[in-house]
N, C-alpha and C positions, 0 to 999 in steps of 0.2 A: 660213503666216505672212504672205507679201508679198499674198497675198488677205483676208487680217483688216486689215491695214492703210491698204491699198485703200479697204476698206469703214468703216472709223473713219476714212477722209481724206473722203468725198464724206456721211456721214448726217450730218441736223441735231446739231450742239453738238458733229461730232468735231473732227479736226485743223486742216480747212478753218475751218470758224466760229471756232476757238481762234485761230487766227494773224491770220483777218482784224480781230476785235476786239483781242488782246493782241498784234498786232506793233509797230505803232502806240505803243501804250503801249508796248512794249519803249523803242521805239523814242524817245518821251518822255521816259523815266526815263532810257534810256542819255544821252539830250541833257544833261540833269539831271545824271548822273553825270560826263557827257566835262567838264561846265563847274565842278562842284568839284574833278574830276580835276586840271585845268588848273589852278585857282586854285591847289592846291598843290603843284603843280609850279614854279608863278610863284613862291610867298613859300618854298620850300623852297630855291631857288635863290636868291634872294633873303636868305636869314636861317635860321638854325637853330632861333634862338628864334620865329621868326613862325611855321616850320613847328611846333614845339613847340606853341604856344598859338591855331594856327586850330583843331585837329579838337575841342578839349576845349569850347571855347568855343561852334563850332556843334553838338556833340551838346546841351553844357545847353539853346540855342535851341532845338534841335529836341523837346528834350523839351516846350516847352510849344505847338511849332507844331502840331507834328505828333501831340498832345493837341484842338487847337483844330483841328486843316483833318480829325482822323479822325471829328470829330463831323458838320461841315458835306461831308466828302467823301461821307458816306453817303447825303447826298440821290440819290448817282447809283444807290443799291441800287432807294429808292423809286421814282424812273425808272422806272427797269429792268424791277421791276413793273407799273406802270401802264402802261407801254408792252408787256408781256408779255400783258394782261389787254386791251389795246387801249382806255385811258379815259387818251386824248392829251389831252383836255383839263384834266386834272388837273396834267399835266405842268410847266407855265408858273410853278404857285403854288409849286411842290418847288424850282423856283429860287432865285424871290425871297426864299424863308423862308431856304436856306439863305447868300443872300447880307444877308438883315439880322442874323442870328447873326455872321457874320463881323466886321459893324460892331461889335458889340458886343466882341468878341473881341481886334481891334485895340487898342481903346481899352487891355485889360486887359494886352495881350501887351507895348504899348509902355512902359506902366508898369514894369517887372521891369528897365529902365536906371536904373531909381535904384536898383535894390538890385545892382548890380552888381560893384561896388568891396570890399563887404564880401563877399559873396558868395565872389569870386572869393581874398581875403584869408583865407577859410575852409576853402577848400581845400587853400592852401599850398602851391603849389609858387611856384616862384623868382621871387625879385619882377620880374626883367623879363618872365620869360613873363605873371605877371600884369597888369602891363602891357597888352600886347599882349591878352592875351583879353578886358580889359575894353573896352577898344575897338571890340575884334571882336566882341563879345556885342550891347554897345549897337546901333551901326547895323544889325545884324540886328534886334532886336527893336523898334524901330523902325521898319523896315521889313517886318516881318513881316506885315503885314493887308494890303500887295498882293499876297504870295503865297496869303495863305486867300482871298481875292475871288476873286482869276485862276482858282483852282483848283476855286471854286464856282462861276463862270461856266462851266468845261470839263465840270465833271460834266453838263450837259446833255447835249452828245455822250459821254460815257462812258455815261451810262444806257442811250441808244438803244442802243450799240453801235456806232458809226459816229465808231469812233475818229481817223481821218484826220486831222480839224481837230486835234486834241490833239498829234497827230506835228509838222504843219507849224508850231504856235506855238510847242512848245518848241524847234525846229530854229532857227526864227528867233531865238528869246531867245538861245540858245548863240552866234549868230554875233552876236549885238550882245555878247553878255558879253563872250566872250574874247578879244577886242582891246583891250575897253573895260578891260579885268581889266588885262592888261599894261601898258595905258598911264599907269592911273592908280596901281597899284605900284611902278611903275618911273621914272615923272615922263619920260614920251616924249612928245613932240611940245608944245603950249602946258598941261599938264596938270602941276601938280605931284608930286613923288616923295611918296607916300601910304604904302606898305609896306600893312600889313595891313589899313588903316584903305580903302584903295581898291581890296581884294577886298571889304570887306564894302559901297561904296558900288555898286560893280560888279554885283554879285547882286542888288542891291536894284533899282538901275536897269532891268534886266532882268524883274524880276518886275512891275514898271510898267508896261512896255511891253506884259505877256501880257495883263494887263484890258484895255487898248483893242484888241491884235488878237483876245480871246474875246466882249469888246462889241459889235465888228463883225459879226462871226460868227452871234451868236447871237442878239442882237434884232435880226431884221431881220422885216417884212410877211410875208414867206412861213411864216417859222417860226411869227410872230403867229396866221398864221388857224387852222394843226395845233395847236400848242400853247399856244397863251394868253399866250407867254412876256414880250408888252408889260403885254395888258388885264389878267394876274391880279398885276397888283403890289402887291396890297394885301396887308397881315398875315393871318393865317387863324392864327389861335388855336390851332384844334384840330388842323390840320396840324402845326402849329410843334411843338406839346407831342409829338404823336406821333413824329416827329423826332429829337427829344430823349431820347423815351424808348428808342430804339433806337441812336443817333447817341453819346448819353454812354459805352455802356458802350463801343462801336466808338474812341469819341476816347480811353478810360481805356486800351484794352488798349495802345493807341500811346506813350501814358504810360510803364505803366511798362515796357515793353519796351526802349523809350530811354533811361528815366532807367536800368537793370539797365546797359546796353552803356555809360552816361555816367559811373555810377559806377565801373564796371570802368577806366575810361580813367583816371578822378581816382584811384582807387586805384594805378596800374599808375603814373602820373604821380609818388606818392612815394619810387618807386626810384629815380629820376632822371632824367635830361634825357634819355639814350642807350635807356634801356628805353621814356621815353614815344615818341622819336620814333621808334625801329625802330615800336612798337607804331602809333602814329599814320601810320603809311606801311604798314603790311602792311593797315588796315582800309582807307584810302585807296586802296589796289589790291581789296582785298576789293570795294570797291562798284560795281568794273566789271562783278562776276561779281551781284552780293547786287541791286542796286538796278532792273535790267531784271527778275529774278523777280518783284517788287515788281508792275511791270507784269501779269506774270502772275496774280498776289496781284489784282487788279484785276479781270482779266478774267475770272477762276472768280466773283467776287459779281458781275458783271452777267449771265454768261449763266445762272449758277443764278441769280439773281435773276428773271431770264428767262421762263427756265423755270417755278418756280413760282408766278408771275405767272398763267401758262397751269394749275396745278396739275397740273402733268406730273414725279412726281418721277425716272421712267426715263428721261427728258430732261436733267434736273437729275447724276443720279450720272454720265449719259453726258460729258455738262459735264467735270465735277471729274476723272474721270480722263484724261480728253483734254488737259487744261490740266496735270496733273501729269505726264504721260508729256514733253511739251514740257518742264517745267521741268527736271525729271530731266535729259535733254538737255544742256540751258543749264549746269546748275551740273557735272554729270559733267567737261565737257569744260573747263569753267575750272579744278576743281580738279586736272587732268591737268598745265595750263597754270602752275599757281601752283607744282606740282612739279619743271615741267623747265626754266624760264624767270626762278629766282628772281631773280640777279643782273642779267639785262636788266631786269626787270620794276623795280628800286629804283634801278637806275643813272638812273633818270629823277627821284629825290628829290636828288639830291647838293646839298648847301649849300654854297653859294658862298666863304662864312666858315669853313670848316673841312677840313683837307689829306685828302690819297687816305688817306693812313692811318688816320684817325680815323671814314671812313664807312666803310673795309672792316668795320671793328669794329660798324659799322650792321649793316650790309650783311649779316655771316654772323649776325647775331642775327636779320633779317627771313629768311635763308633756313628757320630754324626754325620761325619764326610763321608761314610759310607752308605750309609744311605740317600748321600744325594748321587752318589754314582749309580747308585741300584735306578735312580728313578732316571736317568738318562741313558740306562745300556739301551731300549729298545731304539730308541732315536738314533743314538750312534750307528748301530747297525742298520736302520733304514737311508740314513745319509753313507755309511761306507757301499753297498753295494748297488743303490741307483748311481750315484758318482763311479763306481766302479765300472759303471754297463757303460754311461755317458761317455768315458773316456774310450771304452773298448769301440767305442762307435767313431769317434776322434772330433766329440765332442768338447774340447779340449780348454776353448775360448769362455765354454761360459761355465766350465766348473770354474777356471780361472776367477773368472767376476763373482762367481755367487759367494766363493769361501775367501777372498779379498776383501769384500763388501762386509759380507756377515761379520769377518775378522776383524775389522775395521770399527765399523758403526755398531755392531751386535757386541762386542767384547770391548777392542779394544778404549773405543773413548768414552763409553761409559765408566767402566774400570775405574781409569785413570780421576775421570770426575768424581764420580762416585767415593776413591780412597782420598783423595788430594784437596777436593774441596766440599765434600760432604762427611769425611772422615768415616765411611762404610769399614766396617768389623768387619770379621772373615765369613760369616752367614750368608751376609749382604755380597760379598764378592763371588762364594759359590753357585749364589742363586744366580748371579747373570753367567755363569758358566754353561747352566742348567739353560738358561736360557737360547744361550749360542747353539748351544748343540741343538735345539729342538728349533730354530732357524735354517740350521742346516740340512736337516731331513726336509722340512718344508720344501726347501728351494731343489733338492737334488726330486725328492717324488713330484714336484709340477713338473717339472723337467723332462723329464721322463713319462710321463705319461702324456705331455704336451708333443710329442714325437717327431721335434724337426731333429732328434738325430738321427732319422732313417733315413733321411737324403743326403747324408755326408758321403764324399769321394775319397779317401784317401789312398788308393793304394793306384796305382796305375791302372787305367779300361783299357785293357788289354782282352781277347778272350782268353776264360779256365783254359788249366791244359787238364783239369779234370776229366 
């Protein structure tokens, strides 16, 4: 056994290559995660109602962000390949196309603030929480296309593989946010008292600053003469559309994957203030364990991207399970952690407006929801990194259908039935949550072991210039 593992730590695409491309990214996302961890901890301490109406608010943004950066983040799969295939000079235009997409995407994302108000009135929950999420909704989405830019400027180092730059810019973003976060919630030092409205200018500000340190970075003369990434900034048509045609179904399955977990929040949100916010603080802790996977989720589409770049698919499977044994890991050991740790783990949401008594009553309702999160990490991490290889392969079409479907039929209109015309409690709504998710590893491990995505083409049959 310690000689099998040995030999899957030192051969190409094992343990070694997994952690040096996905620690990084761990390690990114975690930054990502410690800085909204933090933000609500700020407004939970801060406000009940502000914790109440930040997580509902950024799942709706992120449903259309994170639609729009799953389209443009895929440029880093193309990468991956052309860098796998060794035709560096292709590389530069995979940028640019994915950073003029982005423009466009802005424009659309910051629009979705005027329909905010009604939106959020459609929902219905309490008019001060609405309040506060229409606030919180707007300057996110507002701000949202310096996050898709930053993120399409990073995928040049995530293609390569040479994740590092991506570790140290989100490290930096983290430590500009969360001071900036405190200050500007709490009205500290020449700074007025903002409440939720300077968490979301806080994030925004942060996401600013990562274009000009991934600017730096990444067009510079040396990168120019390997990969083209000044001289090819022209449009390329036929690049752009091929992009597109792998890049939509990749930004769909982000859709509705998000909108399935946003709707669950808005539905869980009509029992009331005490079930949204136990619910809004056990996901809230969830994504210290859920959002580094993610990273992993990352690293399985670059290095099988990689690899079949090379058309090596005994490279490629070497890949996916190497990055899954890691995740395995990762989520095991949280959901150990979510089991024996529940009361420290929320004693960090206490709202300031409200007595010891009133959040125990939080408090033993999150010790429940935490253990339904513990029994679904392994799952999650089985469905993020076959989906992760899937797409790295440009398998694209059927993560689309499977996490559509699942979201759909698995979640969504049971759900709806379930709360609406069977009146299901909040037990009842987690257990089909529990349920989604162990759908979705189903669908993503047949998949992948069913192995039509070793015949996908995407990059040009051209010969290596390896």
């Amino acid at each position: 056994m310690l000689s099998r593992l040995k030999r899957r730590w030192k051969e190409p695409f094992g343990y070694r290559d997994v952690l040096n491309v996905g620690l990084p990214l761990v390690v990114s996302l975690g930054s990502t995660t410690a800085m909204e961890f933090t933000d609500r901890i700020f407004l939970s301490n801060y406000s009940l109602i502000s914790i109440a109406a930040a997580l509902p608010a950024a799942m709706v943004n992120l449903v259309f962000l994170l639609f729009a950066m799953g389209i443009s983040a895929y440029s880093s799969v193309f990468i991956a390949q052309y860098y796998g295939a060794c035709k560096y000079e292709k590389i530069g235009s995979v940028v640019w196309q994915a950073i003029y997409f982005c423009c466009i995407a802005w424009v659309l994302l910051a629009s979705l603030a005027l329909v905010a108000e009604p939106f959020f009135a459609f929902v219905g929950h309490a008019p001060e929480v609405q309040r506060e999420e229409v606030v919180y909704f707007s300057i996110l989405t507002v701000g949202s296309g310096c996050a898709l830019v930053a993120n399409a400027i990073g995928c040049f180092f995530t293609g390569l593989g040479k994740t590092r730059p991506n570790m140290v810019v989100n490290v930096i973003a983290v430590i500009i946010n969360i001071p900036l976060d405190y200050m500007l919630i709490n009205g500290v030092w020449f700074f007025p008292e903002m409440g939720i409205a300077g968490a979301g200018l806080a994030t925004v500000s942060s996401w600013a600053m990562q274009i000009v340190m991934y600017a730096m970075l990444v067009f510079t003369r040396k990168n120019d003469t390997v990969y083209n990434v000044i001289r090819a900034w022209r449009f390329n048509k036929n690049l752009f559309l091929r992009m597109m045609r792998y890049g939509i179904p990749s930004g769909l399955n982000n859709f509705f994957d998000v909108f399935a977990f946003t709707m669950f929040i808005m539905v869980i949100g009509r029992l009331g203030e005490v079930e949204l916010a136990a619910s809004n603080i056990v996901l809230s802790i969830n994504s210290l364990a859920f959002l580094p996977v993610v990273g992993l989720n990352i690293a399985a589409s670059i290095l099988v991207g990689q690899a079949m770049g090379r058309k090596d698919v005994g490279q490629a499977t070497v890949a996916a399970h190497s990055v899954l044994h890691v995740a395995l890991l990762w989520m095991g050991t949280f959901g150990a952690i979510f089991i024996l740790f529940p009361y420290e783990l929320t004693s960090l949401f206490k709202p300031a407006d409200i007595s010891a008594e009133q959040f125990a009553n939080i408090q033993s309702m999150c010790q429940i929801l935490l253990a339904y999160v513990a029994l679904f990490c392994i799952q999650d991490a089985i469905a993020l990194v076959f989906f992760g290889s899937l797409k790295g392969a440009g398998d694209t079409m059927y993560v689309m259908w499977a996490i559509a479907i699942c979201a759909t039929l698995g979640l969504g209109v049971p759900m709806f039935i379930g709360r609406f015309v069977f009146d299901a409690g909040l037990h009842v709504l987690w257990g089909m949550l529990i349920a989604y998710v162990c759908t979705l590893a189903l669908a993503a491990y047949l998949r992948f072991r069913g192995g039509k995505w070793q015949h996908i083409q995407m990059i040009e049959q051209e010969p290596s210039s390896c």
